[in-house]
C-alpha positions as CSV (number, residue, x, y, z in Angstrom):
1,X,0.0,0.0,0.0
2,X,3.1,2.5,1.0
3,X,4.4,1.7,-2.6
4,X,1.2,2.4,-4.2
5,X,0.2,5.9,-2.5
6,X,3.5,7.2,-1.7
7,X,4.0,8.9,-5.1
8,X,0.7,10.6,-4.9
9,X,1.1,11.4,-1.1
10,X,4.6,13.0,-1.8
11,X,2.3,15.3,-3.7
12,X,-1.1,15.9,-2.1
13,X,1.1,16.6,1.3
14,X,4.0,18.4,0.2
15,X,6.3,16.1,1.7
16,X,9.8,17.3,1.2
17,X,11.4,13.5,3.0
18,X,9.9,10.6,3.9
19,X,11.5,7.8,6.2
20,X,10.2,4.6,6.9
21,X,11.0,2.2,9.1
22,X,11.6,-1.5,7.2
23,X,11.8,-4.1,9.7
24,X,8.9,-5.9,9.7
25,X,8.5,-5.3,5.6
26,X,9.7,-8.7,4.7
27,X,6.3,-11.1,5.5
28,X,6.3,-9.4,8.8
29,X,10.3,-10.2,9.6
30,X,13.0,-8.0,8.8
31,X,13.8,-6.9,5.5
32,X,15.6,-7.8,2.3
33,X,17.6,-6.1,-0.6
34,X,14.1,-6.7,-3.0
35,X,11.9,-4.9,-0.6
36,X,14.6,-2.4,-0.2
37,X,14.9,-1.1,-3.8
38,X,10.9,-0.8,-3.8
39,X,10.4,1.3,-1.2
40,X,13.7,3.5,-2.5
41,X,11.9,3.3,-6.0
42,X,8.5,4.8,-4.6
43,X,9.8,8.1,-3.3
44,X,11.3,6.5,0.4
45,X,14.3,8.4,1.0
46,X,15.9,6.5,4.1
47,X,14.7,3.0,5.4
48,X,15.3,2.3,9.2
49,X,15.5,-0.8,10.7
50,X,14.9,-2.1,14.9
51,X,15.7,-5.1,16.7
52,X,14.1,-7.3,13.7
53,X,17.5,-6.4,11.5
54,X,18.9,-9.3,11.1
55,X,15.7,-11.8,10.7
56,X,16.1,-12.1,7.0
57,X,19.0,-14.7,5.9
58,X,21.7,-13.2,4.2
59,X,20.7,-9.9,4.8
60,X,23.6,-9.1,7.0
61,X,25.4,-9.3,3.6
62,X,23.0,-7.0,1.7
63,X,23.1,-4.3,3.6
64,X,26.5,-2.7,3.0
65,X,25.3,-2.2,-0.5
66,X,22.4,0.0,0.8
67,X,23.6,3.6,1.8
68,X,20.2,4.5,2.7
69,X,19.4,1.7,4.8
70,X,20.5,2.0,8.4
71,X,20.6,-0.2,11.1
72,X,20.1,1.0,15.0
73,X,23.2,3.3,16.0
74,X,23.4,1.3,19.6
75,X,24.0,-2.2,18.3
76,X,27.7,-3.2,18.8
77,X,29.8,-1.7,16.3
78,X,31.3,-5.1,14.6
79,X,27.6,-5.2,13.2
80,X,27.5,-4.5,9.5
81,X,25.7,-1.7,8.5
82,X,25.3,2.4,8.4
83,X,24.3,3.8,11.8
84,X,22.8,6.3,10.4
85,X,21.6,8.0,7.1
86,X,22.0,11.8,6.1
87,X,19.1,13.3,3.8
88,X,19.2,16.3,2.2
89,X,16.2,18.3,1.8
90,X,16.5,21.1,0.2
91,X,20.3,21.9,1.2
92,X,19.2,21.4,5.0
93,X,21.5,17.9,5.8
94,X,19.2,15.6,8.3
95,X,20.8,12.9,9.9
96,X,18.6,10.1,10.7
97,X,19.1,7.3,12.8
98,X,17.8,4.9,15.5
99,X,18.4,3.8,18.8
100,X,17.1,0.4,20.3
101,X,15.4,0.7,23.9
102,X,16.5,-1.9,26.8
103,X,13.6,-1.9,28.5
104,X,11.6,-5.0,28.1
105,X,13.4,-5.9,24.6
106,X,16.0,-8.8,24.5
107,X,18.4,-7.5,21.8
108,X,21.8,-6.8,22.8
109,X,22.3,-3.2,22.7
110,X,24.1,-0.3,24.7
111,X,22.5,2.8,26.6
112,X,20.1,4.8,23.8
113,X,20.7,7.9,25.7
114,X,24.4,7.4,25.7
115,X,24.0,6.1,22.1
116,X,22.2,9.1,20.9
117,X,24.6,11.9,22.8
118,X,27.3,10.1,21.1
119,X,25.6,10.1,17.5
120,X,24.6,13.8,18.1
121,X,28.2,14.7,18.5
122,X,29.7,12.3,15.8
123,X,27.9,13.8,13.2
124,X,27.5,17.4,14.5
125,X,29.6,18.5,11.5
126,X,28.1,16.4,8.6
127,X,24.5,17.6,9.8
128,X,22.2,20.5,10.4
129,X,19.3,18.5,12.2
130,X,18.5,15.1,13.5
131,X,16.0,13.0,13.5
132,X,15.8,10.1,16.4
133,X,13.6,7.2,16.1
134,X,12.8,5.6,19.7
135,X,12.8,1.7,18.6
136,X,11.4,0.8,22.4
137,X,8.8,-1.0,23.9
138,X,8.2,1.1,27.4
139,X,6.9,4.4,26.6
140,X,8.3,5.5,29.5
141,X,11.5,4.8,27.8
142,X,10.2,6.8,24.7
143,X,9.1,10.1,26.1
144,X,12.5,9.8,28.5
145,X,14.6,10.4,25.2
146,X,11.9,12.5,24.0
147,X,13.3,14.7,26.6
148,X,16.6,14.2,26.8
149,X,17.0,15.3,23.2
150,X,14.7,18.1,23.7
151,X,16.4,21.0,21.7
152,X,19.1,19.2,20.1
153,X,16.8,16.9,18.1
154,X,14.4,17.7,15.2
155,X,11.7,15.1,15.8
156,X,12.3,11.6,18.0
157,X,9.6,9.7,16.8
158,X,8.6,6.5,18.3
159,X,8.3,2.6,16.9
160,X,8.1,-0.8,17.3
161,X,4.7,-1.0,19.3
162,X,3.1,-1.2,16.1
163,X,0.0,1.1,17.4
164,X,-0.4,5.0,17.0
165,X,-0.3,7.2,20.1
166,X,-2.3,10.6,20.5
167,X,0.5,12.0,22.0
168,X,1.9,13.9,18.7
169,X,3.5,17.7,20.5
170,X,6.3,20.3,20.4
171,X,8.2,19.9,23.4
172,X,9.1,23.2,25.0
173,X,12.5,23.2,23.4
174,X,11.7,22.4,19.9
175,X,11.9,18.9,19.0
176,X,8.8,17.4,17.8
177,X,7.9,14.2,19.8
178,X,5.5,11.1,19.1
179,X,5.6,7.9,21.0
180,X,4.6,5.9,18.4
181,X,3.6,6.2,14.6
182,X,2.1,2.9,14.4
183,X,2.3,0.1,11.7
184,X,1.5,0.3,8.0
185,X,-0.2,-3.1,7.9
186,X,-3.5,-4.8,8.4
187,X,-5.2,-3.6,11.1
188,X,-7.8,-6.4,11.2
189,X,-5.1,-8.6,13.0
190,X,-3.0,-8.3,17.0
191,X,0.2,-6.0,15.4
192,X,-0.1,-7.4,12.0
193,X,-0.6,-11.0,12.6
194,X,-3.4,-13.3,11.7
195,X,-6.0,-12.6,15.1
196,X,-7.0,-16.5,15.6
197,X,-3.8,-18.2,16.3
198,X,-2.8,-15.3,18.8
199,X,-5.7,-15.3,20.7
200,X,-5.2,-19.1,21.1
201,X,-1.7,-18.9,22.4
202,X,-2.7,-16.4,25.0
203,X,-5.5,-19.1,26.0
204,X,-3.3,-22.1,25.8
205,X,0.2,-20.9,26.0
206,X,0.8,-23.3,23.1
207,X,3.1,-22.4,20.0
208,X,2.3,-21.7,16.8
209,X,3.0,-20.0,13.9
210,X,1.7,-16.3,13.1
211,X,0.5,-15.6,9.6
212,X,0.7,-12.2,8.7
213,X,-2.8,-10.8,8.3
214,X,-4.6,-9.3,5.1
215,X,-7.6,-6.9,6.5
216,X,-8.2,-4.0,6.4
217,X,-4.3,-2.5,5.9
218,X,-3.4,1.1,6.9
219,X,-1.0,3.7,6.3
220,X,0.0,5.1,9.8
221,X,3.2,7.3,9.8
222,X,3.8,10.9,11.4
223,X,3.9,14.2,9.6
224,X,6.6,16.5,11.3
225,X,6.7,20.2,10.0
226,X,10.3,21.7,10.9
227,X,11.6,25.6,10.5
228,X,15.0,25.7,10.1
229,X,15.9,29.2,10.8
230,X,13.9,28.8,13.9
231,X,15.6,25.8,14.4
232,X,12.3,24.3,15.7
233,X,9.5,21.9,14.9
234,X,6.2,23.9,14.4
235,X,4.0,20.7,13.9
236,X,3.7,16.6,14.5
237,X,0.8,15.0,13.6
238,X,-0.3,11.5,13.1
239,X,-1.1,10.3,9.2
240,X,-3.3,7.5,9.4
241,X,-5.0,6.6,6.1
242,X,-6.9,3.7,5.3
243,X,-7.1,1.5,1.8
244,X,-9.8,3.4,-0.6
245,X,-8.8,6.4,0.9
């Protein structure tokens, strides 16, 4: 569906960047160099990536050959992979990368807060804005670094919950927050995965394999507007759009 409307979306909402985060684009685990070169195609101009990175075989091979594919910034650096991605709209040079919570997720990763200080000042002279997605689980954790980076940050935008929060503001410093921008997927499903089999496993406890789900799918992203001689975000909002509309 992202492939299909993007073009037209670019358009109708005067987008001057989109990023998307990839991980679950691949059947609903990880990503792979196919999927990757769609999304580019479409009008994507930087693909993100959580704690599902590596699920795909062989990916871990691909994605060197991907310069706007990044991986999360806090994952050991032996990991292949860009830790971040710069795009440049319209001469202004955003730096986009991700940082992986550690609160209730099992992926081996350091500090996010320590992670993100450290990517802020790595790349302070390659960029003139940044924009931080919270790959977490607690939204504690979320709107912790929404605050931390308050001022210093363009947007941090939240994932990996898979449902949109009402939360969209300007923090008093600048930096447009959202704790989560939800899934672009079916909706008629428990975060994108066929509803029967999960409901069963919460009864029984038993295994079983997830389908990804078909119904009703979605578009759900956020819409930041940024003013870069104010050096402030004037807007978040949630886009939520579904099929037919």
């Amino acid at each position: 569906m992202l492939m299909e409307r993007l073009p037209r979306l670019r358009t109708e909402l005067k987008l001057d960047a989109v990023i998307a985060n990839g991980e679950n684009a691949a059947a609903g685990a990880g990503i792979n160099g196919g999927i990757v070169k769609g999304l580019l195609q479409s009008g994507v101009d930087a693909i993100t990536l959580g704690d599902h990175v590596w699920d795909q075989r062989g990916w871990e091979s691909e994605i060197d050959d991907f310069p706007k594919v990044c991986r999360p910034a806090n994952l050991p650096g032996a990991c292949p992979g860009a830790d971040h991605v710069i795009v440049n709209v319209k001469g202004f040079r955003l730096a986009v990368f991700t940082v992986l919570g550690r609160t209730f997720m099992g992926m081996k990763a350091e500090c996010p807060f320590i992670g993100a200080d450290q990517m802020l000042r790595k790349l302070a002279g390659e960029a003139d804005g940044f924009l931080v997605e919270a790959h977490m689980e607690a939204t504690s954790e979320k709107i912790a670094l929404g605050w931390h980076l308050d001022g210093r940050a363009v947007a941090v935008l939240g994932t990996h919950t898979h449902v949109p929060t009402a939360d969209a503001c300007v923090l008093p410093g600048g930096t447009g927050f959202m704790c989560d921008v939800g899934m672009t997927g079916p909706y008629a499903s428990v975060l994108g995965r066929e509803v029967k089999p999960v409901v069963e496993k919460f009864l029984d406890g038993m295994p079983r394999k997830f389908e990804v789900a078909e119904g009703d799918v979605r578009i759900s992203g956020a819409i930041v507007e940024y003013d870069e001689t104010q050096k402030r975000a004037l807007k978040v909002e949630l886009l939520h759009m579904k099929r037919g509309r």
